[in-house]
C-alpha positions, 0 to 999 in steps of 0.5 A: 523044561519050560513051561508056557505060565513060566513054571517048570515040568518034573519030567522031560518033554519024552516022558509026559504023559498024554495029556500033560505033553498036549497042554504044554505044546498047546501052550508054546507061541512062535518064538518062545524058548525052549528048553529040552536038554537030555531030551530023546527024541524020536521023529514024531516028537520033534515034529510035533514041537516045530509045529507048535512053534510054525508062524504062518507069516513067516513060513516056517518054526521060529524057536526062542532061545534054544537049549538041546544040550546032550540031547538025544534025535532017534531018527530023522532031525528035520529042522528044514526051514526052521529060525533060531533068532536067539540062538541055539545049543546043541553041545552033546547033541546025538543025532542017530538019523540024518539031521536036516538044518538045510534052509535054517536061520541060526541067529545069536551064537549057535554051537553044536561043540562036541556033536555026534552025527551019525549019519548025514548031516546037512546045512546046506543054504543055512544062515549063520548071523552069528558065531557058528561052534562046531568044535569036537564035531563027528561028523560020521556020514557026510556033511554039507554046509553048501551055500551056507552063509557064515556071517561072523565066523566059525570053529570046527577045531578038532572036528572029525569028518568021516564022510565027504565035507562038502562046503561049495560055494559057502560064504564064511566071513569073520575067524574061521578055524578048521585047527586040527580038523580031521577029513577022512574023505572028500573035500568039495571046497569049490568056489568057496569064500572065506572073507577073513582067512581061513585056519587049517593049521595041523589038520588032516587031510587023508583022502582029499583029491581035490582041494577048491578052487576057493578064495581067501581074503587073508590067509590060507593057513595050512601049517603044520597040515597033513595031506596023506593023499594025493592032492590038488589044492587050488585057492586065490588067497591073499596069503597061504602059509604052509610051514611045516606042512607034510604031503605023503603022496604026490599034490599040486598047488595051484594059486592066485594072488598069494604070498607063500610060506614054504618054510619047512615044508616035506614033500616025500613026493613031488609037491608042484607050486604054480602060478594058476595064470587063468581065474577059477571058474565056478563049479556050476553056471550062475555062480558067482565069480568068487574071485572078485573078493580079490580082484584088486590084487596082483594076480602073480604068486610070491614065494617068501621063504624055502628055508629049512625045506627038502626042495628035492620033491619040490618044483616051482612054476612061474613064481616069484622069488624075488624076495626068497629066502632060501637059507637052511634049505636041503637038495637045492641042486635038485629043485624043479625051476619051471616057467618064468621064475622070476629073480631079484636084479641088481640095482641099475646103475648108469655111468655118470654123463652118460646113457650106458649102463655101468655094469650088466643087471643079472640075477641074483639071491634076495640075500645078497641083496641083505649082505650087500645092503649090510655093507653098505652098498647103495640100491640093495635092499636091506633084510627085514626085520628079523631076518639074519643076514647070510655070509658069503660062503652060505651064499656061494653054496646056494647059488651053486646049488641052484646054478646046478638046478636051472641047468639040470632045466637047460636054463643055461642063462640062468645059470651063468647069472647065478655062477656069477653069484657063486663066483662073487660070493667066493671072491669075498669070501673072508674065510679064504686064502689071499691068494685065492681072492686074488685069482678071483679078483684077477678072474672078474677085472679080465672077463667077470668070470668068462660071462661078460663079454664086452669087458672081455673085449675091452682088455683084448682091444686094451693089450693090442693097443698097448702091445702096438705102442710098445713095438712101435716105441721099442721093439723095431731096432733102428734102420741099417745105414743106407749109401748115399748117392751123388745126388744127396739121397739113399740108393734106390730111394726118391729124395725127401720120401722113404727115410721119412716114411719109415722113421714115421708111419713105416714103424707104426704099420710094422708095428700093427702088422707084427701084432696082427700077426701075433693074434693069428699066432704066426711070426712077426715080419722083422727082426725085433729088439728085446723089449719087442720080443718081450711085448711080442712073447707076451702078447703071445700068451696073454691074445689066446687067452683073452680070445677063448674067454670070449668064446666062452663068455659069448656061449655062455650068454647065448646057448639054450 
């Protein structure tokens, strides 16, 4: 222990004797250091040791560097008010009582590692100019950090919260890491500010109804994170990561602005993912808008990757899966596609010198987009870096999978885009048989797999037209000889007129009128020759067919 000439006290401040501990509290000024590791402390003690640091002017104890390593604080710490300008260290610090730092200035590197409270400890509207440690913390009643002000950082890595954590409305800028933190109760993150991300990387959280509604400006990590009990969990962050992450109970995710990783992630119960579409509002009124540390973002939701998740506790609300990657993921079929999810398109492409679009935009999967890409199709969008570009047959079981989950949601839209999707996949599919791909091929050219209807209707105009030329050209036999009369004309016929018709327009109208006909599935007006009868037979077959895929393709398109 110190002394005020500089020297240094045999025994701790606890065990002088009367006159001894008189002189050296005598002695100390506001701002000078001390020095009480190993002390014990009961409440009259530390009190007397503040008031001997008090200054006046500034209204409360202001303490030099401050070392209380492994000290011992019997009953109630009141260091209300107090200023730490150079710092503090309480590393193995025992506090039996509630400790009481609300309102403290803590300058210079502060650090309370390996703590043990007891009861409550509060540090509610504490400053933090520097570097805040609570590594290896017990917190053993509640701890209440609200309207704290962190301004570079800090660490609970491994700290035990046994009661309520209540950090609301705290602003935490520079690193802040909760890695493999323990929350027994509670958590009161509401309007909650974390300036340069947040680490919750492998902590526990085992009775945490409520989770915010905070704000990140980075990322909100929650790897590998356990959440044992029912959860909502509401943050406008930059980016939230949650691979690996478990739920055990039912929990709700509700975000703003985020992009979000779900890789791996296990749900034993319903875990919802949704696109909060309101700001969040402060707990209290005259809080600040919280969500204004973000205000220059995209509010929307992003989902970058499901791969290796079991969707089938998993729903998701009004995100965007644009850019998804679903590969590796379990029970598609049974994922909850809710809202307005949004799906990457094909790339828009016109007919050359004219204003028409050359094929129908659908949606499709962000990895065709990389195979495609791959291949060297133009307008698709190559993988990124590090992403393995899926094979077709990958592909074509995903998107039956997920064709079965958005109709399970009556999306049924939807679910034609994405049986196209599967039925292109098969199509190039190189692992199966020619004669397979080229019933796909036949089955795409004819009708794009009974979803489009114009191309449907195109190849039924195309065959009336060729099935018209055709009876007009070969299949009406020649006309019988007719007698002449004595004026030079065919009995019953006015002169110039009949012959000319029936050699000209007379077999085109027979000819219209015998397809025409087909179409209604009746008997043709005439006689035909064996090439008519061989247009009129396959007509006959191939009308239907081309009828009822547009049926299909029109149903497809419209039913809900």
């Amino acid at each position: 222990m110190p002394r005020p000439d500089g020297g240094t006290h045999r025994a701790c401040l606890a065990h002088l004797d009367g006159p001894g501990r008189a002189a050296y509290l005598a002695g100390l000024r506001p701002g000078a250091r001390v020095d009480h590791r190993g002390t014990a402390f009961t409440d009259g003690l530390l009190d007397a040791l503040l008031g001997a640091l008090d200054d006046a002017r500034a209204g409360r104890a202001v303490v030099g560097h401050a070392a209380f390593e492994e000290a011992l604080f019997l009953g109630r710490a009141r260091f209300t008010r107090a200023a730490f300008p150079d710092g503090a260290c309480f590393d193995g610090a025992t506090f039996l009582g509630r400790a009481d730092f609300n309102d403290t200035v803590l300058g210079g590197e502060t650090s309370f590692r390996k703590a043990s409270f007891l009861d409550h400890a509060w540090f509610h509207d504490a400053e933090f100019t520097a570097h805040a440690g609570f590594g290896d913390a017990r917190f053993g009643g509640d701890a209440g950090f609200s309207r704290a002000a962190f301004a570079a950082g800090a660490g609970f890595t491994g700290a035990v919260f046994a009661g309520s954590a209540h950090f609301s409305a705290a602003d935490l800028a520079g690193e802040v890491c909760f890695r493999e933190a323990d929350f027994h109760g509670d958590c009161y993150f509401g309007a909650t500010v974390f300036h340069d991300g947040a680490t919750f990387r492998r902590a526990v959280f085992r009775a945490a109804p409520a989770v915010g509604p905070l704000a990140c400006r980075g990322t909100l990590d929650l790897s590998w994170a356990r959440f044992l009990g029912t959860t909502t969990l509401e943050a406008a962050a930059t980016s939230v990561d949650c691979r690996k992450s478990s739920w055990a109970s039912g929990a709700a995710l509700r975000l703003r602005y985020a992009a979000v990783d779900l890789v791996d992630v296990i749900a034993e119960r319903s875990l919802s993912v949704t696109a909060h579409p309101r700001p969040f509002l402060p707990e209290a009124d005259g809080e600040r808008p919280f969500e204004s540390v973000l205000a220059a973002r995209d509010p929307g939701v992003r989902v970058r990757s499901l791969s290796g998740s079991d969707a089938g506790n998993l729903a998701l609300n009004d995100l965007d899966l644009s850019s998804c990657l679903f590969g590796g993921a379990l029970h598609l079929d049974r994922l909850g596609l809710e809202g307005c999810c949004v799906f990457a398109r094909t790339p828009a492409r016109r007919m050359p010198f004219l204003p028409l679009r050359r094929w129908t935009p659908r949606r499709v999967l962000a990895e065709e987009h990389h195979w495609r890409a791959a291949r060297g199709a133009r307008g698709w969008t190559p993988a990124p870096e590090g992403v393995e570009v899926r094979s077709p047959a990958a592909l074509a079981s995903t998107y039956r999978q997920l064709r079965t989950s958005l109709e399970n949601g009556k999306n049924h839209p939807g679910a034609g885009d994405f049986h196209y999707g599967e039925m292109e996949m098969r199509r190039h599919d190189g692992e199966r048989a020619d004669g397979q791909r080229a019933l796909l091929l036949l089955y795409w050219a004819v009708s794009g797999y009974a979803l489009r209807v114009g191309r449907t209707l195109l190849w039924l105009l195309a065959t009336t037209a060729a099935a018209v030329a055709a009876v007009a050209l070969w299949g009406l036999p020649p006309e019988p000889h007719r007698p002449v009369s004595a004026a030079g004309s065919p009995t019953g016929t006015a002169a110039g007129t009949a012959p000319d018709r029936e050699a000209g327009g007379g077999r085109l109208d027979t000819s219209v009128r015998t397809v025409l006909n087909v179409v209604g599935l009746r008997s043709g007006p005439r006689e035909l020759t064996l090439a008519g009868a061989c247009a009129d037979g396959t007509f006959r077959l191939v009308a239907p067919v081309l009828l009822g895929l547009t049926a299909v393709a029109v149903r497809n398109r419209v039913r809900r």
